[in-house]
C-alpha positions in Angstrom: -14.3 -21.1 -19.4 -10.9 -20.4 -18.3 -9.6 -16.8 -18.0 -5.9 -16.4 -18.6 -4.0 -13.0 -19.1 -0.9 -11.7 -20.4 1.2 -8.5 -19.5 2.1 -6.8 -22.7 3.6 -3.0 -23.2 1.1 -0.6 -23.1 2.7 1.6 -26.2 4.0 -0.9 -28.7 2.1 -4.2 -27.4 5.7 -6.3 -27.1 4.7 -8.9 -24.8 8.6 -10.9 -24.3 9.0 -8.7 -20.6 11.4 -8.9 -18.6 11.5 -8.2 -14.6 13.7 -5.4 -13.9 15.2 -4.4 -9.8 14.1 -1.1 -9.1 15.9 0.6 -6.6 14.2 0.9 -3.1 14.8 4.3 -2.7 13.8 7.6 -4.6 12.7 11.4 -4.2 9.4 12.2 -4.1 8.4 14.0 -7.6 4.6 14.8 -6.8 2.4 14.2 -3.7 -1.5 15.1 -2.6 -2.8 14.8 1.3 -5.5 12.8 0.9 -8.5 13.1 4.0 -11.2 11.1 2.2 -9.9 7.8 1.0 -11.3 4.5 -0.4 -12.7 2.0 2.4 -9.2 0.2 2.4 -7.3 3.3 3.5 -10.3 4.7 5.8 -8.7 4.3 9.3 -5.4 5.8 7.9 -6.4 9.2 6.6 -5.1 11.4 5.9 -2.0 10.0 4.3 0.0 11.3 1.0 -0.5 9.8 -2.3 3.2 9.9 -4.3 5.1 9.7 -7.1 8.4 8.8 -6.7 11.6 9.3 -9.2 13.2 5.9 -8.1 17.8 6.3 -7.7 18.5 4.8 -10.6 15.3 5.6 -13.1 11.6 5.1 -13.4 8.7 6.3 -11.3 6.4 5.0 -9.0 3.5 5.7 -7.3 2.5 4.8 -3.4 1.4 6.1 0.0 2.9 7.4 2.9 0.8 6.7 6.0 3.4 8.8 8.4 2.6 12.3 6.2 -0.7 13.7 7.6 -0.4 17.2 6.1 1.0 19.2 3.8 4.1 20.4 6.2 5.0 17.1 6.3 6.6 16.3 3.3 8.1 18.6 -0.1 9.3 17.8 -3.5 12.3 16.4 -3.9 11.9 14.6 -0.6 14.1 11.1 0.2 12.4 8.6 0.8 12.5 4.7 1.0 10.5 1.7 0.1 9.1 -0.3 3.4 7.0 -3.7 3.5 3.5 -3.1 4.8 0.1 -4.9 5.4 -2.0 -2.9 3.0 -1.9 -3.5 -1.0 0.1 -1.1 -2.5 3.6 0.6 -2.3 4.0 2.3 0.7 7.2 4.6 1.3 8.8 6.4 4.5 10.8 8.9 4.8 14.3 8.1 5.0 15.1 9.8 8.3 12.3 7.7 9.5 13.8 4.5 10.9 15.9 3.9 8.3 18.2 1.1 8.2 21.8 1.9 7.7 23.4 1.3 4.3 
């Protein structure tokens, strides 16, 4: 047996997608600290788990390994996209090392 799959709208089932750029930087909308985290995050904790309203529309969710509390980080915070080794999105704050531009 061969197992094949599709992505497809979740609302209206419209499977002709298209790839869209999303912008690589955003403010953060919503955050949590988390201390206890799945076995793929456990040497990192505690880290934030956000959602981000991406410059130029749309949301997404990721981590930020450098936030280890609560005082680290508020709504409406910049932040920006940066590569990492662990699955997922993982964001830093713009001050932190950004590149210029």
């Amino acid at each position: 047996m061969t197992a094949t799959w599709a992505l497809a709208c979740p609302r209206c089932g419209r499977a002709d997608l298209e790839e869209t750029a999303l912008s690589e930087r955003g403010a953060v909308a919503a955050f949590t600290v988390l201390s206890v985290p799945g076995d793929e995050f456990l040497n990192d904790a505690p880290y934030a788990y956000v959602v981000v309203e991406l410059d130029g529309g749309g949301r997404v969710t990721g981590w930020m390994p450098s936030v280890r509390s609560e005082r680290d980080i508020a709504i409406g915070a910049r932040v920006r996209f940066v590569p990492g080794y662990k699955p997922g999105v993982q964001f830093a704050k713009e001050s932190e090392g950004a590149p210029p531009g």
